[in-house]
C-alpha positions in Angstrom: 1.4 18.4 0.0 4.9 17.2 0.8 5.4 15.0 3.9 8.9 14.0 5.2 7.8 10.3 6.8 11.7 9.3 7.3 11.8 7.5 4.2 12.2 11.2 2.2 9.3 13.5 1.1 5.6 11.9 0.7 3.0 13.2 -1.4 -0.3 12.6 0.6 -3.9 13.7 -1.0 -7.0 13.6 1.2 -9.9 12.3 -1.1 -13.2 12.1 -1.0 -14.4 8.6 -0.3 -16.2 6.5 2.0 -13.4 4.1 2.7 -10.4 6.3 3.1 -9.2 9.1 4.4 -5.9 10.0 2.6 -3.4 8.7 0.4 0.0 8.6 0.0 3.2 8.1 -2.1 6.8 8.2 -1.4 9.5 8.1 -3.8 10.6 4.4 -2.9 7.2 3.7 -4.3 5.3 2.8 -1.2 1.5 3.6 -1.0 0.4 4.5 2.5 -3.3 4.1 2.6 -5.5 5.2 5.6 -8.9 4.5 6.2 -11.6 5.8 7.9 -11.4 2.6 10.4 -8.3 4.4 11.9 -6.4 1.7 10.5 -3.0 2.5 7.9 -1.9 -0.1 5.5 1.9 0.7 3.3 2.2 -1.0 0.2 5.3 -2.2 -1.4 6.7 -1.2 -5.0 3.6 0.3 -6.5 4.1 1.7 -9.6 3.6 5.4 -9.8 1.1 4.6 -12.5 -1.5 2.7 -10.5 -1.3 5.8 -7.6 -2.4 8.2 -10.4 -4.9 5.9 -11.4 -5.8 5.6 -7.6 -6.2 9.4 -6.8 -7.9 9.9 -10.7 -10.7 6.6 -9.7 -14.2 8.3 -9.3 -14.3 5.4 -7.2 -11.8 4.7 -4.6 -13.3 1.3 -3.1 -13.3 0.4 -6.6 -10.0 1.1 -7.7 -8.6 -0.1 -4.4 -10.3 -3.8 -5.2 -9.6 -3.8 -8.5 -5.7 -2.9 -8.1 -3.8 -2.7 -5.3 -5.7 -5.4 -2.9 -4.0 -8.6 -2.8 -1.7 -7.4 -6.1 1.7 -5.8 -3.6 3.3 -7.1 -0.3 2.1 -4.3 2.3 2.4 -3.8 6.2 -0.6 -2.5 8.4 -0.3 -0.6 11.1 -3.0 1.6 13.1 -6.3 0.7 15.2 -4.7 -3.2 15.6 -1.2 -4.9 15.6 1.5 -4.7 12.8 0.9 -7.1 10.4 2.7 -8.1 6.7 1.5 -10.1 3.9 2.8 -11.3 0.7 0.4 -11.8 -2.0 1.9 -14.9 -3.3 1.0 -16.7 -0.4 -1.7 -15.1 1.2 -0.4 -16.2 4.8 0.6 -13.4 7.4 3.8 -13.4 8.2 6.0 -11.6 11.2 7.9 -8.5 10.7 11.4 -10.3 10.1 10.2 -12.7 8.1 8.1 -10.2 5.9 11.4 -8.1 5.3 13.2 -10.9 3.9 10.5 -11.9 1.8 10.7 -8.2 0.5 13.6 -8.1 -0.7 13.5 -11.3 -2.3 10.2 -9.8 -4.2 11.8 -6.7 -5.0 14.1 -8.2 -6.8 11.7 -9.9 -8.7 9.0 -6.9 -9.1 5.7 -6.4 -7.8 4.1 -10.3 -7.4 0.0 -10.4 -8.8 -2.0 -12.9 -7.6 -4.7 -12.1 -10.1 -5.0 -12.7 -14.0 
């Protein structure tokens, strides 16, 4: 399914999982995840690679853990304020500041704060 979110078209796929509810994937390679909590979180520059892995993951907790948690800037939104986060630092961050940071990580590609 095809979903035009104002950033061009997003492919969303409901799964099958305990934790969330749908995911999604638009061609400036955010993720939008949304969980059963009501609550949405987009991440920032995922590869197409890992959202295939994502959708393919018999387990989506799992998958979700091992990597896209902590590994791209992201944004929630939903049951509570906005919030943004860079992974490099861990630290919340508001909305102006966050979009500076993201284009300075853009630049330099997705950041991992994992070996």
């Amino acid at each position: 399914m095809c979903v035009d979110l104002g950033r061009g078209c997003e492919a969303v796929t409901l799964v099958e999982s305990s934790l969330l509810s749908s995911i999604g994937y638009s061609s400036d390679q955010t993720l939008e995840l949304k969980f059963r909590s009501g609550v949405t979180y987009r991440y920032f520059a995922v590869p197409e690679m890992v959202v295939e892995g994502f959708i393919a993951a018999e387990s989506k907790g799992a998958y979700f853990n091992r990597h896209v948690r902590d590994r791209f800037p992201y944004r929630r939104s939903g049951a509570r304020s906005s919030t943004s986060v860079l992974p490099s630092t861990g630290r919340s961050r508001g909305v102006g500041e966050a979009r500076s940071s993201l284009k300075q990580s853009a630049s330099r590609g997705p950041a991992c704060t994992h070996s």
